[in-house]
PDB file with SEQRES, HELIX, SHEET and CRYST1 records, atoms N, CA, C and O in Angstrom:
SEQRES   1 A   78  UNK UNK UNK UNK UNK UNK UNK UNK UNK UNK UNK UNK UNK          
SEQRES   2 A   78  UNK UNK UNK UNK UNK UNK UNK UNK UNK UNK UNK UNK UNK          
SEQRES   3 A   78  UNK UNK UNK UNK UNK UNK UNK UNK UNK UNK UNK UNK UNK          
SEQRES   4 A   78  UNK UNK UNK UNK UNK UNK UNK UNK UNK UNK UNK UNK UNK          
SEQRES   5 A   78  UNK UNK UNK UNK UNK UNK UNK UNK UNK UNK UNK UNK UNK          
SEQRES   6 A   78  UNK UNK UNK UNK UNK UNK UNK UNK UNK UNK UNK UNK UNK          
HELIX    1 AA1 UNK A   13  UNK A   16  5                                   4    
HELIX    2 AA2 UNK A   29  UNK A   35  1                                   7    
HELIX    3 AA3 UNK A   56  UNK A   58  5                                   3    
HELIX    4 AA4 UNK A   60  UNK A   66  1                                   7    
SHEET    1 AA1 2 UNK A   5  UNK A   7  0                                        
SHEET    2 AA1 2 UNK A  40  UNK A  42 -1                                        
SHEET    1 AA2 3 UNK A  45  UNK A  46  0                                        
SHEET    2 AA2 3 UNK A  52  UNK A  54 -1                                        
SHEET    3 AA2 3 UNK A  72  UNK A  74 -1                                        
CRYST1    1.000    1.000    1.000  90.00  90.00  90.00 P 1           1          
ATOM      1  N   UNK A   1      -2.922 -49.275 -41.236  1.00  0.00           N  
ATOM      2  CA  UNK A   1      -3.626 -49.185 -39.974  1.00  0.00           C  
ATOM      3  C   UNK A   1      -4.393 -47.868 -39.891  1.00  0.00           C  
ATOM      4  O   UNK A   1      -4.129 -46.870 -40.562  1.00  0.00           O  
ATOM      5  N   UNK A   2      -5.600 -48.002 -38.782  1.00  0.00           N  
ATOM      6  CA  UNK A   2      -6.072 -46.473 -38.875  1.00  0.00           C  
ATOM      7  C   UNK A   2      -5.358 -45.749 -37.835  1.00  0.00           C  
ATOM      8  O   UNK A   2      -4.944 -45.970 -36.697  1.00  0.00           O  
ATOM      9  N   UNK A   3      -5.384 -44.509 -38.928  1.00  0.00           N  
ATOM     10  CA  UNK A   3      -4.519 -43.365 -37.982  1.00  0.00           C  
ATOM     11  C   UNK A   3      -2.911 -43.243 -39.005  1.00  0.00           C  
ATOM     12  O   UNK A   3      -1.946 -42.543 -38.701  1.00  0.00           O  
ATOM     13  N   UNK A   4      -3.000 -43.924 -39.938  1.00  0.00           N  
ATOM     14  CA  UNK A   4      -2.232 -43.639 -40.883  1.00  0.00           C  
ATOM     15  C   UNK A   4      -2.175 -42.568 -41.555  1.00  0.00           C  
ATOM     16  O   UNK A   4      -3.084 -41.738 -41.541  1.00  0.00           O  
ATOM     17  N   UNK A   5      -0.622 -42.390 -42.533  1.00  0.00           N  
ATOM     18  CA  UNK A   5      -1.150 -41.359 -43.253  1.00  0.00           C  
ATOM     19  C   UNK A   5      -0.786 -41.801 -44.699  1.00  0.00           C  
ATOM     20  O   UNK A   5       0.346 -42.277 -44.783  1.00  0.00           O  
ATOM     21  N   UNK A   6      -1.437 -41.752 -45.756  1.00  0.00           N  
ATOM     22  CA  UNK A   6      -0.807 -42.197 -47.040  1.00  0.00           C  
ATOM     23  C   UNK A   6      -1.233 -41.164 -47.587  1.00  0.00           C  
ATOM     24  O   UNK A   6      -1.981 -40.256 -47.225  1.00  0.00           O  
ATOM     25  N   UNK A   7      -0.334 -41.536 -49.069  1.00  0.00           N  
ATOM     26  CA  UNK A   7      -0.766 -40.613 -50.407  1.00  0.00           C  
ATOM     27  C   UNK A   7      -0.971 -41.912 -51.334  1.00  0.00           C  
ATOM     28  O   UNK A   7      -0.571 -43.070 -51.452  1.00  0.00           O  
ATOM     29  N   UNK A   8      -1.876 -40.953 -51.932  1.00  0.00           N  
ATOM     30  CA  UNK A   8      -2.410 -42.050 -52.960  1.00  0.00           C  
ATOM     31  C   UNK A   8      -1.668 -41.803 -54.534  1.00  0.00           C  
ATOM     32  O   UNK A   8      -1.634 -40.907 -55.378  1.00  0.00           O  
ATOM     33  N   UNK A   9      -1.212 -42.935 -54.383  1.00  0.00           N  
ATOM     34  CA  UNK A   9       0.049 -42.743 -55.500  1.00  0.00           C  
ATOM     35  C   UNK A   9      -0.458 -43.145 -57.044  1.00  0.00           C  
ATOM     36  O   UNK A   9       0.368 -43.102 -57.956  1.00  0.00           O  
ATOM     37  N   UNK A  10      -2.046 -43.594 -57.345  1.00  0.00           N  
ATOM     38  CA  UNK A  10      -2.103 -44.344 -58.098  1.00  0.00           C  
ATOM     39  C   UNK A  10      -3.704 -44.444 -58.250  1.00  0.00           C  
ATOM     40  O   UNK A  10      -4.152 -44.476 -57.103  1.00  0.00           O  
ATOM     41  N   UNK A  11      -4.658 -44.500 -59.102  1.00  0.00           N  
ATOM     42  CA  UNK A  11      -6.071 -44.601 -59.041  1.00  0.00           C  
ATOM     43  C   UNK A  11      -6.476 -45.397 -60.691  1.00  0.00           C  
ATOM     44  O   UNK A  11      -5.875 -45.316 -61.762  1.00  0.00           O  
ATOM     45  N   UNK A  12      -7.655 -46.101 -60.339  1.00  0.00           N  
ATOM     46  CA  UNK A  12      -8.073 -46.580 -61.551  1.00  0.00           C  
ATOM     47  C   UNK A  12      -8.124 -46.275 -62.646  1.00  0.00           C  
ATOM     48  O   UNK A  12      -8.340 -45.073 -62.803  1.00  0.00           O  
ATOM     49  N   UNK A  13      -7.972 -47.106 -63.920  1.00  0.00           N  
ATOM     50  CA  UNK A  13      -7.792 -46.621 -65.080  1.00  0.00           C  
ATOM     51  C   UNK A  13      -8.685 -45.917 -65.511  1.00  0.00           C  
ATOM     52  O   UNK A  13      -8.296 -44.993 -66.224  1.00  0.00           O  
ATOM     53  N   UNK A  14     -10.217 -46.035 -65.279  1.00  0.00           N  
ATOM     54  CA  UNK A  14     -11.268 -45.771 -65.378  1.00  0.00           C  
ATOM     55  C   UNK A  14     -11.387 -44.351 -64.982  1.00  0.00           C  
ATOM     56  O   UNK A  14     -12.116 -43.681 -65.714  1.00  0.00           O  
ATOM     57  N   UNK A  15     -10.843 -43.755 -64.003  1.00  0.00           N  
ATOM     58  CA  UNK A  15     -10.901 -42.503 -63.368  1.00  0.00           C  
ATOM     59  C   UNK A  15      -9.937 -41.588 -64.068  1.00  0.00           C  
ATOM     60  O   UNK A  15     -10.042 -40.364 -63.985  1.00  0.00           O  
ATOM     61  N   UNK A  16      -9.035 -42.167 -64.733  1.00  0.00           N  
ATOM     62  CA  UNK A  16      -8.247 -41.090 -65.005  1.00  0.00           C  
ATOM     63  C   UNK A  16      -8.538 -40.965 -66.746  1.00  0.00           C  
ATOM     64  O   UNK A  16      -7.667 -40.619 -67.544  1.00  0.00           O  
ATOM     65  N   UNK A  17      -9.711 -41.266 -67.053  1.00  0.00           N  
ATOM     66  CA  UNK A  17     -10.034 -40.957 -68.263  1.00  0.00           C  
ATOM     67  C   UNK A  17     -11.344 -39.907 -68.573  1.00  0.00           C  
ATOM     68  O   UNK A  17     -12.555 -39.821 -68.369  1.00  0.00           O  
ATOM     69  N   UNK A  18     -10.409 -39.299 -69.105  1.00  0.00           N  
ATOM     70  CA  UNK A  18     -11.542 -37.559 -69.600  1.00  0.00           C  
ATOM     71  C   UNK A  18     -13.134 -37.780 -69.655  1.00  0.00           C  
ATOM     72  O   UNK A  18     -14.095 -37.180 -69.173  1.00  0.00           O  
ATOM     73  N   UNK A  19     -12.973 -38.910 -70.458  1.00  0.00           N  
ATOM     74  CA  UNK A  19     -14.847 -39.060 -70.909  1.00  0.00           C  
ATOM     75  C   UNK A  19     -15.719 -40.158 -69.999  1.00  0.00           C  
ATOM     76  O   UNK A  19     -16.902 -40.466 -70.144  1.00  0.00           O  
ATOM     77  N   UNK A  20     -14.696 -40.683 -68.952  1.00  0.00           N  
ATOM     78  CA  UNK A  20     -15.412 -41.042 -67.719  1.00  0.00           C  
ATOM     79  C   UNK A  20     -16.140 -40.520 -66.547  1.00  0.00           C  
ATOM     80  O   UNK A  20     -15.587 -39.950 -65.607  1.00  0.00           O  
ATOM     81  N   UNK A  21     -17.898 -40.826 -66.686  1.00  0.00           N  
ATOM     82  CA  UNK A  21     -18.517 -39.869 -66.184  1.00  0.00           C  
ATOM     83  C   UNK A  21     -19.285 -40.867 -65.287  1.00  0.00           C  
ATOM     84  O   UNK A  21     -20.125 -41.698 -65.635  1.00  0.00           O  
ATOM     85  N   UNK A  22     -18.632 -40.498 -63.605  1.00  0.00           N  
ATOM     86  CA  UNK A  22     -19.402 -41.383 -62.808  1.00  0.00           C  
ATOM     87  C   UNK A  22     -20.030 -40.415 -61.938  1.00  0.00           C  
ATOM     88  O   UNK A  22     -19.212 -39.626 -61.465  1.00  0.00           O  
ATOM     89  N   UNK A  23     -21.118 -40.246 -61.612  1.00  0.00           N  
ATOM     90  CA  UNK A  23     -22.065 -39.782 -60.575  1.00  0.00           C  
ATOM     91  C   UNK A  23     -23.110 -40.923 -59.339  1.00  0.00           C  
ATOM     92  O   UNK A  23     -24.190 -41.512 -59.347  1.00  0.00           O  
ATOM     93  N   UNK A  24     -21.962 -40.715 -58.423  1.00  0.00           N  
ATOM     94  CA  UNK A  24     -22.145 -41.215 -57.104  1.00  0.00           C  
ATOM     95  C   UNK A  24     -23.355 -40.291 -56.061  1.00  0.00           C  
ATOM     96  O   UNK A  24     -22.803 -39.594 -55.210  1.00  0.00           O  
ATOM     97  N   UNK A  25     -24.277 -40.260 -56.066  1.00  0.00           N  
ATOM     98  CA  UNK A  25     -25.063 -39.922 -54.859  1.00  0.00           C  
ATOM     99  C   UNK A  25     -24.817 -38.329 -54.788  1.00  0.00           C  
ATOM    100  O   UNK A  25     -24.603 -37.589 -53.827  1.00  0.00           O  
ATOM    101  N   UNK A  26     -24.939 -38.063 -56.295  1.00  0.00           N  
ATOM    102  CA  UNK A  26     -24.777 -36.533 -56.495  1.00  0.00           C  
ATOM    103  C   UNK A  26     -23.009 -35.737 -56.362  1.00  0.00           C  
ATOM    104  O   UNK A  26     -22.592 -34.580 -56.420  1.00  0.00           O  
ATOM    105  N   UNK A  27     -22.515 -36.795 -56.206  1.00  0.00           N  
ATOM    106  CA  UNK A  27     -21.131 -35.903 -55.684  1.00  0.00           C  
ATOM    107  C   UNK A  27     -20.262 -36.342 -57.520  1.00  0.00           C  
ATOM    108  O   UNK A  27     -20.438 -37.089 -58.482  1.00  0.00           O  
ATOM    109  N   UNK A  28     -19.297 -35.243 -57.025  1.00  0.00           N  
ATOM    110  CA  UNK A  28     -18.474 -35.407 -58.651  1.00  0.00           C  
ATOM    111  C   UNK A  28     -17.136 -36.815 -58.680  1.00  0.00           C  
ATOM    112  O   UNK A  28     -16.097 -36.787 -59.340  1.00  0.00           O  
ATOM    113  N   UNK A  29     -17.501 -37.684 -57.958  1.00  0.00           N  
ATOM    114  CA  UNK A  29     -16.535 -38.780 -57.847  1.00  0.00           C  
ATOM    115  C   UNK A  29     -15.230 -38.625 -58.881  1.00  0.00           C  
ATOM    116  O   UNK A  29     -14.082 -38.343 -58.538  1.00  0.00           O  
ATOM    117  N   UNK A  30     -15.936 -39.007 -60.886  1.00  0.00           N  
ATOM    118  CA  UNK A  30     -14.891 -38.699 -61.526  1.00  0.00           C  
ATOM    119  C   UNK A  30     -13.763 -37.610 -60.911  1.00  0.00           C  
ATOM    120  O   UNK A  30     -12.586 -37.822 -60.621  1.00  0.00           O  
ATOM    121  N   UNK A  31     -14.406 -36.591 -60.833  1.00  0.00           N  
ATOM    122  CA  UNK A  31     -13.454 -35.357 -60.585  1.00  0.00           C  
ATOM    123  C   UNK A  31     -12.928 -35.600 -59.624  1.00  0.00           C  
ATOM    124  O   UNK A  31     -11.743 -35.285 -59.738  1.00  0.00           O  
ATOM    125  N   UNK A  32     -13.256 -36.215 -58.197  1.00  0.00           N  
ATOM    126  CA  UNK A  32     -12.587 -36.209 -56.919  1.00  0.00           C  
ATOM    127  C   UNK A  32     -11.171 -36.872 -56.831  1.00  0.00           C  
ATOM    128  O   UNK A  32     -10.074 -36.547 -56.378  1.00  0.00           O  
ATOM    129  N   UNK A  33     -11.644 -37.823 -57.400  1.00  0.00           N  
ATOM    130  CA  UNK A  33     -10.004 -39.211 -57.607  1.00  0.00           C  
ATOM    131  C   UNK A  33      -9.359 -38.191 -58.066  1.00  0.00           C  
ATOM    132  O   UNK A  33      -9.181 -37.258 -57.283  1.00  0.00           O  
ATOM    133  N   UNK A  34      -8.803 -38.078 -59.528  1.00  0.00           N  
ATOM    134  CA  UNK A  34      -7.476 -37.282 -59.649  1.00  0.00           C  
ATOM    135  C   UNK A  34      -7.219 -36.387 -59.348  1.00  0.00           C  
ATOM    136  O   UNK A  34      -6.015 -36.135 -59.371  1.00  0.00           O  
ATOM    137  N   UNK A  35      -8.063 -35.445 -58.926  1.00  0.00           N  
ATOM    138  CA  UNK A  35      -7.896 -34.171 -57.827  1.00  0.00           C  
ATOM    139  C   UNK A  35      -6.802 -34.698 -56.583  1.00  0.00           C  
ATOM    140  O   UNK A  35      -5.757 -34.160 -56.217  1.00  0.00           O  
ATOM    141  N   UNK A  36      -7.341 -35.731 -56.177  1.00  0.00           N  
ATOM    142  CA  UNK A  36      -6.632 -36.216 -54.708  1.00  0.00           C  
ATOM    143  C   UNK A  36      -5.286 -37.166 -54.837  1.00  0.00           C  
ATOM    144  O   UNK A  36      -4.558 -37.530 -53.914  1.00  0.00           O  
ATOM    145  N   UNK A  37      -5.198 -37.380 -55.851  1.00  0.00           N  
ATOM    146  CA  UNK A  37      -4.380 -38.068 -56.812  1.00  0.00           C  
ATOM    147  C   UNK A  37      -2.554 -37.110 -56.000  1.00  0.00           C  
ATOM    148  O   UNK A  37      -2.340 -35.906 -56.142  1.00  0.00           O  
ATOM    149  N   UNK A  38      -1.704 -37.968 -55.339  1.00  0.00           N  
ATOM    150  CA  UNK A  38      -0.469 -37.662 -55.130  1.00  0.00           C  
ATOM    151  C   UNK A  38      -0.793 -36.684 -53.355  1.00  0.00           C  
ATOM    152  O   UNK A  38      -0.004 -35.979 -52.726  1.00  0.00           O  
ATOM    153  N   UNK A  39      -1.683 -36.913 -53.156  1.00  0.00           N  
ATOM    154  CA  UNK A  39      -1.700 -35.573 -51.608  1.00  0.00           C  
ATOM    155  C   UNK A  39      -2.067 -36.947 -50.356  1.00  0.00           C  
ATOM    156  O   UNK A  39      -2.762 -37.956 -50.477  1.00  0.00           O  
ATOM    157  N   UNK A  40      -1.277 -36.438 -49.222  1.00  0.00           N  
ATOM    158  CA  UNK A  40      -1.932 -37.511 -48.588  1.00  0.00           C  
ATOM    159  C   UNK A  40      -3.013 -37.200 -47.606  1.00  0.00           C  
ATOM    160  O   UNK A  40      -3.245 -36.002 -47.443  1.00  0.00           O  
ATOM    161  N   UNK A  41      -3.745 -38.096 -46.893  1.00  0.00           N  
ATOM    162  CA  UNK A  41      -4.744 -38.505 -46.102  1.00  0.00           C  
ATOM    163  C   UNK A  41      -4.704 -39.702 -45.212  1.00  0.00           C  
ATOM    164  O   UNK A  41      -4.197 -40.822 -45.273  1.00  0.00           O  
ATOM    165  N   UNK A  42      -5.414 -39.054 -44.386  1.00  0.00           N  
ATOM    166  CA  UNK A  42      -5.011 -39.914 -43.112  1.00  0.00           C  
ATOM    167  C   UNK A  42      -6.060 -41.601 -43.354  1.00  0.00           C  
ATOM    168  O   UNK A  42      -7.070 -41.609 -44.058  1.00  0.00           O  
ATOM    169  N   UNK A  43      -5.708 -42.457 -42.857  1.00  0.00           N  
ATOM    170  CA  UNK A  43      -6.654 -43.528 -43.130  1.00  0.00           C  
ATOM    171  C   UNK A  43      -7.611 -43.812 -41.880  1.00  0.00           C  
ATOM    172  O   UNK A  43      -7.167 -44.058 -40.758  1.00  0.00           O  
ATOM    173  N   UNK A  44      -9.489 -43.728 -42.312  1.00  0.00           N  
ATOM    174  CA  UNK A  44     -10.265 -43.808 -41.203  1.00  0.00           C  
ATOM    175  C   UNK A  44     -10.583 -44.788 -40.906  1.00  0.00           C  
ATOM    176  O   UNK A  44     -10.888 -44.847 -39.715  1.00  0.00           O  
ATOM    177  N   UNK A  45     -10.735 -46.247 -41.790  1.00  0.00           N  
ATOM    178  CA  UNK A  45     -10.994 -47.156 -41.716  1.00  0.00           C  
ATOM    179  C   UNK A  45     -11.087 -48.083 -42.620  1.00  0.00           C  
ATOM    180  O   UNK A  45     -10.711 -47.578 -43.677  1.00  0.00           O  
ATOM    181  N   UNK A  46     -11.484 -49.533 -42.829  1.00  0.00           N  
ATOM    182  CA  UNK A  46     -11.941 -50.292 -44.097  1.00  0.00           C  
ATOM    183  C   UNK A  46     -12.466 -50.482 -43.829  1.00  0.00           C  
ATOM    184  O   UNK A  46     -12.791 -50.536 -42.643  1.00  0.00           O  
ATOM    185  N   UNK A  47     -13.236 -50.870 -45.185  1.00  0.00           N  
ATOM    186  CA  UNK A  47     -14.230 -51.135 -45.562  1.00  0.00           C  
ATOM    187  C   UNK A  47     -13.949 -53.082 -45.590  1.00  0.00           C  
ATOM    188  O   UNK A  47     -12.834 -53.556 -45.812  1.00  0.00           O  
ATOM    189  N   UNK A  48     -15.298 -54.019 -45.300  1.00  0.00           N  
ATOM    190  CA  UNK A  48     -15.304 -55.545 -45.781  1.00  0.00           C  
ATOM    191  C   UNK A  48     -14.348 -55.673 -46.837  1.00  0.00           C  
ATOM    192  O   UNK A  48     -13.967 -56.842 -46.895  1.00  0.00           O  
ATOM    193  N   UNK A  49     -13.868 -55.026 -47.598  1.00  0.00           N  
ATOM    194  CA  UNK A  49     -13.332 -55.668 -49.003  1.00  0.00           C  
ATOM    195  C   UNK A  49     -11.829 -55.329 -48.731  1.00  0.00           C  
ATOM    196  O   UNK A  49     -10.935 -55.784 -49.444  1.00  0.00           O  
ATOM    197  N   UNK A  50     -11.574 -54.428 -47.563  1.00  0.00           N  
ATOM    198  CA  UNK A  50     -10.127 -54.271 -47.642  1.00  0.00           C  
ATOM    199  C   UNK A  50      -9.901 -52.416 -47.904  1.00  0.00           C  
ATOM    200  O   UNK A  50      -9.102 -51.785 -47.212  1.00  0.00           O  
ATOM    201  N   UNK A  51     -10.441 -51.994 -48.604  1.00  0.00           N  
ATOM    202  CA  UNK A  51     -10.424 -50.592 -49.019  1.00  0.00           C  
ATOM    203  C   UNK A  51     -10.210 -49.638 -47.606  1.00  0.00           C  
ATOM    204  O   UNK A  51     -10.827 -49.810 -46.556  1.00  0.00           O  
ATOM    205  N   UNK A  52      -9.118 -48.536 -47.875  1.00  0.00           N  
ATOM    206  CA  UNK A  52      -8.881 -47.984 -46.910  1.00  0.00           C  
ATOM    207  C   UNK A  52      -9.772 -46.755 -47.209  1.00  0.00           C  
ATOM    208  O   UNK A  52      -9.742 -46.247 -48.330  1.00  0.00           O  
ATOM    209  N   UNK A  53     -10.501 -46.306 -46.306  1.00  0.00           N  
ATOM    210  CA  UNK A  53     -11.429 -45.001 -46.291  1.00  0.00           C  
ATOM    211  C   UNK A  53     -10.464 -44.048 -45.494  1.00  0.00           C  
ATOM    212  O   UNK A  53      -9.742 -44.096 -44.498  1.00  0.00           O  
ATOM    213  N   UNK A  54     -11.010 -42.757 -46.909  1.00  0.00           N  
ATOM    214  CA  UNK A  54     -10.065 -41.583 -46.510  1.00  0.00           C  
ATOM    215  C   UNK A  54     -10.947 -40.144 -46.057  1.00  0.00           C  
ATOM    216  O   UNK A  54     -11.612 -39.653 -46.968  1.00  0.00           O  
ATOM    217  N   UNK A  55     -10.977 -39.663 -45.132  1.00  0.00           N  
ATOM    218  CA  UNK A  55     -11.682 -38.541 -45.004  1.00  0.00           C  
ATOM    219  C   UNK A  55     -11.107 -37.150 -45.564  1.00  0.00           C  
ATOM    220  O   UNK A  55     -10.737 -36.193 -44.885  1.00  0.00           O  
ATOM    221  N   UNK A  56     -11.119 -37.255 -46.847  1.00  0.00           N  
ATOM    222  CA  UNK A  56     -10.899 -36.000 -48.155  1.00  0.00           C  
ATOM    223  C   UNK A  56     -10.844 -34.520 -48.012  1.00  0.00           C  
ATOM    224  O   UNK A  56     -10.230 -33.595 -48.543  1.00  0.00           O  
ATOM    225  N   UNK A  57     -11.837 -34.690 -46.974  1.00  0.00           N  
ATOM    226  CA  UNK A  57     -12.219 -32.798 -47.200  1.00  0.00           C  
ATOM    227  C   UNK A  57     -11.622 -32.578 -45.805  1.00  0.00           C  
ATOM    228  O   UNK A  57     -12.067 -31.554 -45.288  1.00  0.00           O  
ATOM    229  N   UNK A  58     -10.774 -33.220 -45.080  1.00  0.00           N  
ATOM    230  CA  UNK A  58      -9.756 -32.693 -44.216  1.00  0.00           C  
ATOM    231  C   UNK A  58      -8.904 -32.207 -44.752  1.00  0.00           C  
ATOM    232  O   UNK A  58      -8.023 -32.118 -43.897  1.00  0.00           O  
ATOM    233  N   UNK A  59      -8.517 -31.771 -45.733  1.00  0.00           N  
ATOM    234  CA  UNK A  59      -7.429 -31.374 -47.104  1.00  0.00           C  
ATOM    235  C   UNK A  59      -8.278 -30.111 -47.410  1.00  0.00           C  
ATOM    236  O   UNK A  59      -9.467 -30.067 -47.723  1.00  0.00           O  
ATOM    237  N   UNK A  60      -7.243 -28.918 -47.220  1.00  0.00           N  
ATOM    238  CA  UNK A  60      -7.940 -27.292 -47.114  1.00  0.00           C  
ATOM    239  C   UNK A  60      -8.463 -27.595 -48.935  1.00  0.00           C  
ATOM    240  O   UNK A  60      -9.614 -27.391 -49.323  1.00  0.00           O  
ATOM    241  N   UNK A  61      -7.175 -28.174 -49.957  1.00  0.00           N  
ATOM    242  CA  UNK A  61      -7.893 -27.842 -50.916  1.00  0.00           C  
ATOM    243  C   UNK A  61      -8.776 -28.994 -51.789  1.00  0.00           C  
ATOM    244  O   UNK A  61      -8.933 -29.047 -53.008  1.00  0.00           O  
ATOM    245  N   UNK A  62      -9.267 -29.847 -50.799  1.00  0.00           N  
ATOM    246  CA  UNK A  62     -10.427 -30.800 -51.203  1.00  0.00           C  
ATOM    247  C   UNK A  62     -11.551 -30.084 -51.238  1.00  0.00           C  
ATOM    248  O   UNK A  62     -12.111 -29.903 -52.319  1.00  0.00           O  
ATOM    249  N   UNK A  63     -12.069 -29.558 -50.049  1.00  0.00           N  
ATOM    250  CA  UNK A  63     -12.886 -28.423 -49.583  1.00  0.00           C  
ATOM    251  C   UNK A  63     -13.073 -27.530 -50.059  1.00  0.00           C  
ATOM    252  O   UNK A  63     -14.183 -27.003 -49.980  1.00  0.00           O  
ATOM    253  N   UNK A  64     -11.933 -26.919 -50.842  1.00  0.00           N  
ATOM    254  CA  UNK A  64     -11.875 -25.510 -51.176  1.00  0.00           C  
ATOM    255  C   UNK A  64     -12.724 -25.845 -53.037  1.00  0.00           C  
ATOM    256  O   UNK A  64     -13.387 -25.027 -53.676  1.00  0.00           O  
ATOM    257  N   UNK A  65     -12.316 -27.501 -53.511  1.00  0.00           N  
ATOM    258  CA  UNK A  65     -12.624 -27.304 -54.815  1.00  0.00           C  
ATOM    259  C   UNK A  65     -14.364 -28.121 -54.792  1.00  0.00           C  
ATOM    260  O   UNK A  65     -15.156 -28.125 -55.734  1.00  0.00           O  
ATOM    261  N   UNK A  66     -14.588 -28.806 -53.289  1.00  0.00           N  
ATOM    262  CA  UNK A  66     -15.732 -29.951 -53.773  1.00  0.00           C  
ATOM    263  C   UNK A  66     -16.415 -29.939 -52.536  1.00  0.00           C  
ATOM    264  O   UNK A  66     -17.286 -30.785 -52.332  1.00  0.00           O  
ATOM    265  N   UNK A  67     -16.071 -28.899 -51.493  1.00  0.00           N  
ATOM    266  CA  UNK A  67     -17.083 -28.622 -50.752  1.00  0.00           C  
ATOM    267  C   UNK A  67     -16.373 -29.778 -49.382  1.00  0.00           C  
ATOM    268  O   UNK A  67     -15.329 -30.424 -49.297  1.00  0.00           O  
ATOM    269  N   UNK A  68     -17.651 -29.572 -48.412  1.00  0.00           N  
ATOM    270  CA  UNK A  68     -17.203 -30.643 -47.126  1.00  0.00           C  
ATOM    271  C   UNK A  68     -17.613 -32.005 -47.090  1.00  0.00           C  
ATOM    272  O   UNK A  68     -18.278 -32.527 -47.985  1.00  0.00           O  
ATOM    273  N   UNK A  69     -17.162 -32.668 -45.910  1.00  0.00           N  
ATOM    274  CA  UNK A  69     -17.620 -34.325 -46.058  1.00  0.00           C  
ATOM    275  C   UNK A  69     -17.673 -34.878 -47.268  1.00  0.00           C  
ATOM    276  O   UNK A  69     -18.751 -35.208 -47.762  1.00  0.00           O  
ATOM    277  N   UNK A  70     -16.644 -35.025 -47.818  1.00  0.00           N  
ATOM    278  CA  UNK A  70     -15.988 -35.997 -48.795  1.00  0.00           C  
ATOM    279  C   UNK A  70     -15.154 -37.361 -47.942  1.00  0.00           C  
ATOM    280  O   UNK A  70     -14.258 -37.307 -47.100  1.00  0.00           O  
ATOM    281  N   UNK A  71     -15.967 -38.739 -48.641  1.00  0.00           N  
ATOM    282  CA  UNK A  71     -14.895 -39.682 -48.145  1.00  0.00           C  
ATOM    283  C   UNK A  71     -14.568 -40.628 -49.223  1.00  0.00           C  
ATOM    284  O   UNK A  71     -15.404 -41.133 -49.973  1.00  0.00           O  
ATOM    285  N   UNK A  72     -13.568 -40.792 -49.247  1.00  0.00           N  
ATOM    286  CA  UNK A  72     -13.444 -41.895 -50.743  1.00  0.00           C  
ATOM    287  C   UNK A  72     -12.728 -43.296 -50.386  1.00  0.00           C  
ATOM    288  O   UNK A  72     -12.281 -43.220 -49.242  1.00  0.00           O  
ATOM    289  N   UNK A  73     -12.553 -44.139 -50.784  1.00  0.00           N  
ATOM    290  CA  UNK A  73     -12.600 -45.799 -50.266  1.00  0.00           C  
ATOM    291  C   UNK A  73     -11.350 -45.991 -51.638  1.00  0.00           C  
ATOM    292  O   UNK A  73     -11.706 -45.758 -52.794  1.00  0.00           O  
ATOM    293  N   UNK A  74     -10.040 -46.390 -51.352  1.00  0.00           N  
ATOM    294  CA  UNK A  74      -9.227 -46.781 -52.138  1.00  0.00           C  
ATOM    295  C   UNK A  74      -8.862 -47.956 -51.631  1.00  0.00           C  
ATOM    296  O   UNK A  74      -8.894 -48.294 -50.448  1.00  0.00           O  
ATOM    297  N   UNK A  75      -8.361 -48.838 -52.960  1.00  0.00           N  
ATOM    298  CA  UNK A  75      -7.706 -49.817 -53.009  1.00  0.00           C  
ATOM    299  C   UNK A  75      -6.234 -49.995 -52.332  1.00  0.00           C  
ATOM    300  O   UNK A  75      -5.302 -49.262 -52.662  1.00  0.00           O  
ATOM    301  N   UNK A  76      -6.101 -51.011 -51.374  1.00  0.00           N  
ATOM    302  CA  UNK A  76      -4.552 -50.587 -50.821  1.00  0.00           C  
ATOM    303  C   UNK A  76      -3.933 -50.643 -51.737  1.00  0.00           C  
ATOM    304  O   UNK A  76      -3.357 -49.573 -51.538  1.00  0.00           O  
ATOM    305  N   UNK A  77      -3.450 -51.041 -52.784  1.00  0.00           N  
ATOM    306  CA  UNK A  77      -2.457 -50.845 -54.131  1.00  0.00           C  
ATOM    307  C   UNK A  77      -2.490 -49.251 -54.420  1.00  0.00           C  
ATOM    308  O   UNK A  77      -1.484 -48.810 -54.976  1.00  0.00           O  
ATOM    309  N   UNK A  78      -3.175 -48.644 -54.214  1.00  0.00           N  
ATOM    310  CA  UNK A  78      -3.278 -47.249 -54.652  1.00  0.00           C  
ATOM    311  C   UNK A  78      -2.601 -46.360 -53.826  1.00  0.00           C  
ATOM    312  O   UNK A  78      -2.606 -45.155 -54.079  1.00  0.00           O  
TER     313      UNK A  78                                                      
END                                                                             
């Protein structure tokens, strides 16, 4: 529900591999997932597909490594 709080216990295989290089709309996506990987965040909403959107850079050290307004969209399995 929103207004939750989870940790994300778990992220795609794809992300957690070294020589996976995704660039989203200029932001460092690869890098963001396992950074955030085990910390929790509150849930802002979903997305049509189910994905819970997390507002990231409410986390002193999301911010501190990738700057502000970060939001990332996980799979509820994650």
């Amino acid at each position: 529900m929103v207004g939750d709080r989870v940790r994300i216990a778990d992220i795609a295989p794809e992300l957690k591999d070294p020589k996976y290089d995704c660039k989203l709309q200029g932001m460092r996506t690869a890098a963001l997932f396992p950074f955030c990987l085990g910390r929790v965040f509150t849930i802002c909403g979903f997305d049509r597909y189910g994905h819970a959107e997390l507002h990231v850079s409410g986390s002193l050290a999301v911010r501190k490594k990738f700057g502000k307004l970060h939001w990332i969209w996980v799979e509820p399995h994650f």
